[in-house]
N, C-alpha and C positions, 0 to 999 in steps of 0.2 A: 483119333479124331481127325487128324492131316488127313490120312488115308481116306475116311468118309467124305471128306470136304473136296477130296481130286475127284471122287466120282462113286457113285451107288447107285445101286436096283431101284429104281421108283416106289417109294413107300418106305421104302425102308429106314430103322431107327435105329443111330448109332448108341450103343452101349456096348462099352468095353465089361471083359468078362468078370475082372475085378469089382466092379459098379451094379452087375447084374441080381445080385439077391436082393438086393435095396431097391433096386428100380421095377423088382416083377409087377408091380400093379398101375406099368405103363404098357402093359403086353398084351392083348385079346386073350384068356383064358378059355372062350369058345372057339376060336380058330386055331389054326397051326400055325407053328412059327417056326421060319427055319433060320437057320443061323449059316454064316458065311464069315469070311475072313479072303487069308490073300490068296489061299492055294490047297492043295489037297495036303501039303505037309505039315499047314498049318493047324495048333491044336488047339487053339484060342477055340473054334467055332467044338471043337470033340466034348469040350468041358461045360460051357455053356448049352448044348443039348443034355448030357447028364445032368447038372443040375434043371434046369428047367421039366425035364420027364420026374424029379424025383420030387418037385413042388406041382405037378397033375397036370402039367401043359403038352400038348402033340405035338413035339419037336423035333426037327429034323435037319439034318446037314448037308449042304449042299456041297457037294462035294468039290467041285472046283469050284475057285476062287471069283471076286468080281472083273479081274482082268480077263479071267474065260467068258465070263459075261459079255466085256465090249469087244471078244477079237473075233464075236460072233456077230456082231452087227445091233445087238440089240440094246433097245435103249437103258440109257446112263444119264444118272443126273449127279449135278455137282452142283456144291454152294454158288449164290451168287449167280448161275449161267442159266437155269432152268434148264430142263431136257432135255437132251443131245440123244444123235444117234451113230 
């Protein structure tokens, strides 16, 4: 949740992977949903796509992190600041 709160992909909806069976029917079940974490060594985002493909969802992992996100210039939102880039 810290993590979410310094900064996230625009749209995106923090559930940790612990939290995740309980919460799938806050998820689009017709779109894809990809999952993400801090980095490609992270395996938080690896388990959360298995489960979610084994309840019928299009899930996919992005492979690096959201810090690959902003050291590409693209836009980052955090609690509290709205939108940055």
């Amino acid at each position: 949740a810290e993590e979410y709160r310094a900064g996230h992909i625009p749209g995106a909806l923090s559930i940790p992977v612990g939290e995740l069976k309980a919460r799938l029917e806050e998820l689009p079940k017709r779109r894809e949903v990809v999952a993400y974490c801090r980095g490609p060594y992270c395996v938080m985002a690896i388990e959360a796509v298995e489960l979610l493909r084994k309840k019928g969802y299009r899930a996919h992992r992005m492979e690096q992190g959201v810090a690959d996100w902003r050291a590409r210039g693209w836009r980052i939102e955090s609690d509290g600041e709205g939108a940055q880039r």
